[in-house]
N, C-alpha and C positions, 0 to 999 in steps of 0.2 A: 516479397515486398508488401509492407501492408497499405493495403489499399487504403484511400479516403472514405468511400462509404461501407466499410464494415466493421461489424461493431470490434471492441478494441477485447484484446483476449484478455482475463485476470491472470496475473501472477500467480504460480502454483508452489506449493511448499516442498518441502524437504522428500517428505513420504510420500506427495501425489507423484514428483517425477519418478521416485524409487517404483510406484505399481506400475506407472505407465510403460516403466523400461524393464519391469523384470522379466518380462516374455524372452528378452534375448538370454540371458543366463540359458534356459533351455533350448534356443535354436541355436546356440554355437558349441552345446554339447553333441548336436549334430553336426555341426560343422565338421569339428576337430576330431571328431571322432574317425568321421569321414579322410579330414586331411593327412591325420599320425597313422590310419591304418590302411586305409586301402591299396595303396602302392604295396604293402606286406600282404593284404590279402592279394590281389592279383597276383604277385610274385611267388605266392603258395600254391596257386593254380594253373601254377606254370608258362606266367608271362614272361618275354625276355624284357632286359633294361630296356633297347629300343624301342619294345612296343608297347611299354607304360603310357608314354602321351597319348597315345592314339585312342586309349583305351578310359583317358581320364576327359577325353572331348565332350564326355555325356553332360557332363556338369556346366561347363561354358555354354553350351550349346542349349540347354536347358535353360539357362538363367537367361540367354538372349529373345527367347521365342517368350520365356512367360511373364518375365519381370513388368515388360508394358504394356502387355494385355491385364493382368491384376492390378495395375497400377489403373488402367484406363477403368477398371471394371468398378475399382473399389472407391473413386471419385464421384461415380454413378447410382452406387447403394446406398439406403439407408433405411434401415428401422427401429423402430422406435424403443425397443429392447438393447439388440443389436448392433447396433448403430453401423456407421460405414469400414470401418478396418477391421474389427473385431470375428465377424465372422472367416476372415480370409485367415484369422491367427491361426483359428480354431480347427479348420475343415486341413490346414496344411499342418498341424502338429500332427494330428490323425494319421493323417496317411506316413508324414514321417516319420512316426515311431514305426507303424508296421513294418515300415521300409528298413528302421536300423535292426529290427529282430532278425529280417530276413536275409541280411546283407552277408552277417557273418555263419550262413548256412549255404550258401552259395556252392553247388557239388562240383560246378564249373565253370570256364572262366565266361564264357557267355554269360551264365546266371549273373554274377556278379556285374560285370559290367550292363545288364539293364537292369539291377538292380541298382546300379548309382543311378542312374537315369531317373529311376521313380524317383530315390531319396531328395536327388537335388531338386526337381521338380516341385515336391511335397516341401522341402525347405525354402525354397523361393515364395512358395506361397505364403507362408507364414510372412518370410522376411521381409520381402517389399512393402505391403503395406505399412513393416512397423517405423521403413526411414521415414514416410509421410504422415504418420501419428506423433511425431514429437514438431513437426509442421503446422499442423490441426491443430494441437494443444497449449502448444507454449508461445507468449509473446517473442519478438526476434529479439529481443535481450535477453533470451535465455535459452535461447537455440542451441548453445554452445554449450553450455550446461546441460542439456538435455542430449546433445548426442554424446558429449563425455559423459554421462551417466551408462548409456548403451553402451560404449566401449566397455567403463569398469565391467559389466556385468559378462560383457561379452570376454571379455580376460577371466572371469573367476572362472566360468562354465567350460572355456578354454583349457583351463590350468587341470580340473579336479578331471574331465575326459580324457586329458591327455595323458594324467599319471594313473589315472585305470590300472590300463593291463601290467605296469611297472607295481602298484600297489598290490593288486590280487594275487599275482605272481611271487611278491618279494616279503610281503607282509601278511597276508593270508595263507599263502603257498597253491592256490590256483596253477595248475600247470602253464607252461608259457610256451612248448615245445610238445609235437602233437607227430603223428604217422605223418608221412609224405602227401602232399597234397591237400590233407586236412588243416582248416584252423584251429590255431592253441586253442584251448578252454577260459587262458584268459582273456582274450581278445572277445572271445563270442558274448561272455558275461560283463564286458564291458557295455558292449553292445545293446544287451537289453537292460543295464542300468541307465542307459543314454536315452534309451526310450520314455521309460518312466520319469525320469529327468525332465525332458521333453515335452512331453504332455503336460504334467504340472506346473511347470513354470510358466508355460501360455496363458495355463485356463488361470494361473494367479490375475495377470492383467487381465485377462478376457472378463473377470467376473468383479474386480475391484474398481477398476476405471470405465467411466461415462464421457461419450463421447460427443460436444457440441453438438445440438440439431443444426440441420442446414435452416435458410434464413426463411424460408415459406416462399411467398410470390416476389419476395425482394430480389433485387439482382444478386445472384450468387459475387462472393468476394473475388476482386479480380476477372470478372466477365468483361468482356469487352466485345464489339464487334468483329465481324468476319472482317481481317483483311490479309486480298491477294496480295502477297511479294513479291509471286511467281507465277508465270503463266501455265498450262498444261506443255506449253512446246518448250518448256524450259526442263520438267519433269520427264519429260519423254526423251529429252536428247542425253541429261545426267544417267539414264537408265539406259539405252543404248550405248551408252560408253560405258560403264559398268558390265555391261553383257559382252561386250566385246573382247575389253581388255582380260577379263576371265575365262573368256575362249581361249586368248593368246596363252593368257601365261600357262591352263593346262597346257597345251601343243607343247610348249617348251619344257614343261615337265617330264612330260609324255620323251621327247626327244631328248634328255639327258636320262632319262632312267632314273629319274628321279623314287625317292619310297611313296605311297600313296598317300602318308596323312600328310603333303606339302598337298597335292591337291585340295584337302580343304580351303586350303585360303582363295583357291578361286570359287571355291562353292560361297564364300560369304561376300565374294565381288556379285556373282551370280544372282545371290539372294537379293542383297541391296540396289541390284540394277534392275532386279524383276519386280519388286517393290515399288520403284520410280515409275517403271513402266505403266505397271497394273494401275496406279496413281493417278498418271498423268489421265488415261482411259476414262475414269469414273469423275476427275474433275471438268475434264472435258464434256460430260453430260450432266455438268451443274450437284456434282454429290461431294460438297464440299466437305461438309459434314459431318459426312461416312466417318464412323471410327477406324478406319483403317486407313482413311488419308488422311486423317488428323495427326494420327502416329507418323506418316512420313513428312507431314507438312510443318509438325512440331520439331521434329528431329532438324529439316534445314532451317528451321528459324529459333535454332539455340539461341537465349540469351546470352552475353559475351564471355560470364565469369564462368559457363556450363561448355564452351567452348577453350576457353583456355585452360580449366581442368582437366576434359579431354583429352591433353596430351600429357599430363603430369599421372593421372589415371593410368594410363596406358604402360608410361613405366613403371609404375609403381606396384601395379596387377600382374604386369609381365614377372619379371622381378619372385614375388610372391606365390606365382605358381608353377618356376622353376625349384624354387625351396621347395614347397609341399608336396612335387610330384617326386622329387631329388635327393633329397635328404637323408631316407633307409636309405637307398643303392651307394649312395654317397660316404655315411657315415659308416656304414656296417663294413664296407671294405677299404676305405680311407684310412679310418681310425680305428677298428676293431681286425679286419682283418679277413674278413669272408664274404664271398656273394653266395655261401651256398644256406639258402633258405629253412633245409632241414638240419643246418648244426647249430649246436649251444654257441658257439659265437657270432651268429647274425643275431639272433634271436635276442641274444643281449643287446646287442646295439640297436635293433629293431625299437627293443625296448627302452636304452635309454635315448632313443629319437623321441618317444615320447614324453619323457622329462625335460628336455632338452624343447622340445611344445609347449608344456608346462610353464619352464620358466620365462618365455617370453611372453607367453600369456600374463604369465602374475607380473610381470613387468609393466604388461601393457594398463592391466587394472590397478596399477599403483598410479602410471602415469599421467594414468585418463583425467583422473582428479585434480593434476598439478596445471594441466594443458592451459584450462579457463586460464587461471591466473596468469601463467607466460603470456599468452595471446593477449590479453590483456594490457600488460604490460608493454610491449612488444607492438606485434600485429600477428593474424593470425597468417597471415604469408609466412613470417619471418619463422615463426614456433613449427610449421612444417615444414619448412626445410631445413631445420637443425634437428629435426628429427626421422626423415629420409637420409639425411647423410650418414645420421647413425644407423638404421638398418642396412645401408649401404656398407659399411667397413666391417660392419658384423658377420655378414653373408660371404666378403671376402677374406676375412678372417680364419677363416673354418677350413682354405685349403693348406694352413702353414701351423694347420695344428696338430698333433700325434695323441695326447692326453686328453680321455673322455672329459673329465673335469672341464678341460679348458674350455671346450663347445660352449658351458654354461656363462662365459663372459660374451662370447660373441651372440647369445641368444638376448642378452643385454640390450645391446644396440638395438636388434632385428626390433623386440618386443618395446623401444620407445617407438619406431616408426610406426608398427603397429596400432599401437595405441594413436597417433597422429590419424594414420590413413582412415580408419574407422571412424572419425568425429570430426576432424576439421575442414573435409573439402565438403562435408555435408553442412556443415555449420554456413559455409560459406554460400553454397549453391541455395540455402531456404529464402535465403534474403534476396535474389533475385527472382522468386518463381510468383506468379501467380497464384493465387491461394486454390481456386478454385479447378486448379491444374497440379496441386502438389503429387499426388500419387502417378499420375501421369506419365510428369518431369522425370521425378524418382526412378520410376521406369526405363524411363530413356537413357538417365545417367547410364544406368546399369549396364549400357551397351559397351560405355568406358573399361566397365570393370569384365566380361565377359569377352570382347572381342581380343583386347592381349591375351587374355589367357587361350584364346581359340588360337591365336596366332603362336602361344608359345608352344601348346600341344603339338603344333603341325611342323614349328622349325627346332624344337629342341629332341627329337628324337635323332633329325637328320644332321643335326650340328654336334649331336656327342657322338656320332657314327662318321661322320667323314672330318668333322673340326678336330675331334676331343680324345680321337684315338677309342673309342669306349668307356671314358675318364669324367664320370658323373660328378664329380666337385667342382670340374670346371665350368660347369653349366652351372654352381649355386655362384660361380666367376664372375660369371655372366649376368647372372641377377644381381649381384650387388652394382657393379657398374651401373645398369639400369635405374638401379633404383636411387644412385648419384645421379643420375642427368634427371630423373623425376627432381630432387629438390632443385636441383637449379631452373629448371622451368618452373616451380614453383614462384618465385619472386618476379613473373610475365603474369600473371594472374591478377586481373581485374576483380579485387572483392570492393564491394562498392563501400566507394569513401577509405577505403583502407582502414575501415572501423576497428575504434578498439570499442570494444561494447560494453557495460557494465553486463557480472555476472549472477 
């Protein structure tokens, strides 16, 4: 929301939004790189279908513990070169290229799985700071524009990683099929093209765009006073019932036999009740303050529209990291024909999962562009959830399919929603946040987007083993569904005024 006493941001052109947003083109070459291969590489290293999720928790779990600490951190910095986001682009390209060289050299399945750990880690750093740079930069009439810019870019870098190892492979002749337990050669030279991808693309923004000074001894935009909502004994009692209820429900795990990664979901009642707790301790000796009770005191005094995306988040992440963990295991013996990892016919479908990435990617970067104008037109309620409904029927589409080709109409739909979830609820949440708290908020959202997918790591191993028969397409079932009840929550969603905004 723009404040009354800060000064009013300038309108930015064509080419300033284009620098400010090209850093993502390279951190969703990480992404996707990440998304279209990993599940292939573990599965090389001799993981079963069941223990994919368990094994993909590094990345949720990563993005829940750093996204609001960089977020908090990068609100706090500033120098005069440097400025406040920029260095956090920088310091996390770095480590995530090293990360993608390393990934696909992985001699076992340990390696690899903390080798996602670093990766996502190193990409959250980069990422978070850049949803609260199009915040910082652009007036809120062109917030929308500015996150569909990151979309497109985030579809192009999508598109060209994801048809990698299908290009080197099919068009170069890069082998695609390697000894037993080893990664192909194209996957791995994907890998280090991702890298270098990666790094440049940042340091393009890092080094073309300047970033507002903060205001000097003025009140920072959006400052306000300290005010209690909540007492310490209200914090303390939310965290003792969190500690509790996470006691119970392992016990009942524990007493059906449940598989171990359903236990996580009580370690994240666990976490969030021990949080409260330690919270409630520190404001009860007057440390309001503290960054770490700001983090849990901001978290329960979400603004409304950050609350009511919260649940449309939720399906919508769920949803999206049943595809990306599901997808190989899915397509390769669904549609192609094999779960066995060392024959020419995984390998193919392995590979054309990655085209099949590709095209909703490029769907998504066609679409990103068109968004502003619908929303517009329209409201931007209304533009996402005509376009969850499409990833919705896309994702269930794909169990009644037999013909590779036909995957690429149902990647259609996936890749409108895509394009949506990437730019509109952020578009939507800038306009409530305090300025002076945007990387923060940003942070917190995140928790949206990381805790389904910590929740889908933990119940979709045990839901395609007792639900699904060992029947991995029915879990991409399952995420479309999901991702149906996301847009219909979508139209409960408080964006303020129901703005249609000039773009």
């Amino acid at each position: 929301m723009q404040q009354p006493h800060a000064k009013p941001k300038p309108r930015l052109g064509f080419w300033q939004i284009w620098n400010l947003s090209f850093g993502f083109l390279g951190i969703q070459f990480g992404f996707a790189l990440q998304n279209a291969n990993v599940s292939r590489i573990f599965e090389t290293l001799g993981a079963r279908p069941e223990e994919i999720p368990i094994l993909w928790l590094a990345a949720p779990v990563t993005g829940l513990i750093v996204q609001p600490i960089i977020g908090f951190m990068s609100d706090r910095t500033w120098h005069p070169y440097w400025g406040r986001r920029r260095p956090f682009f920088l310091i996390g390209a770095i480590l995530a290229s090293l990360a993608l060289v390393v990934m696909p050299n992985s001699a076992v399945l340990w390696v690899a799985a903390g080798t996602l750990w670093m990766m996502d880690a190193s990409i959250n750093i980069s990422m978070e700071p850049f949803r609260a740079f199009v915040g910082d930069m652009l007036p809120e009439e062109q917030t929308t524009r500015g996150f569909a810019m990151q979309s497109f870019f985030i579809g192009i870098g999508a598109v060209v990683a994801s048809m990698l190892p299908y290009v080197l492979s099919n068009v170069l002749g890069v082998a695609n099929t390697a000894p037993e337990g080893e990664v192909p050669p194209s996957v791995k030279w994907s890998f280090y093209l991702g890298a270098i991808a990666f790094l440049t693309a940042v340091a393009w923004t890092v080094f073309t765009t300047r970033e507002y000074p903060p205001e000097g001894d003025e009140p920072k935009p959006g400052e306000e006073p300290l005010v209690i909502r909540y007492s310490p004994r209200f914090y303390a009692s939310v965290g003792l019932g969190l500690l509790v209820l996470a006691v119970v429900l392992a016990y009942v795990f524990h007493l059906r036999g449940y598989k171990q990664e359903l236990y996580v979901l009580s370690g994240i009642l666990g976490l969030f009740g021990l949080a409260y707790a330690v919270s409630s301790i520190w404001m009860s000796r007057g440390l309001y303050r503290n960054g770490f009770v700001q983090i849990v005191r901001d978290f329960q005094n979400m603004p409304r529209t950050m609350i009511d995306l919260a649940f449309v988040q939720f399906f919508s992440w769920f949803a999206l990291f049943a595809m990306w963990i599901y997808t190989t295991s899915a397509v390769t013996l669904h549609v192609f024909g094999s779960n066995d990892p060392s024959s020419k016919a995984y390998n193919e479908g392995a590979d054309w999962v990655g085209v099949c990435f590709a095209v909703y990617n490029g769907v998504a970067a066609a679409v990103a562009l068109l968004l502003p104008e619908l929303a517009k037109r329209t409201s931007r309620r209304f533009t996402h959830m005509l376009a969850l409904m499409s990833g919705g029927l896309g994702l269930v589409s794909i169990y009644f399919i037999k013909e590779p080709n036909m995957l690429l109409l149902s990647m259609v739909g996936v890749g409108i929603a895509w394009a949506s979830i990437l730019s509109i609820p952020y578009a939507m949440l800038a306009g409530c946040l305090p300025a002076n708290k945007m990387g923060y908020y940003m942070g917190i959202f995140n928790f949206f987007i990381v805790i389904p997918q910590i929740v889908a790591a933990s119940l979709l191993g045990f839901m395609v083993e007792r639900w699904f028969a060992g029947s991995t397409v029915h879990a991409l079932i399952a995420g479309g569904v999901c991702m149906g009840i996301a847009g219909l929550l979508t139209l409960r969603v408080h964006d303020r005024a129901d703005v249609r905004l000039p773009i």
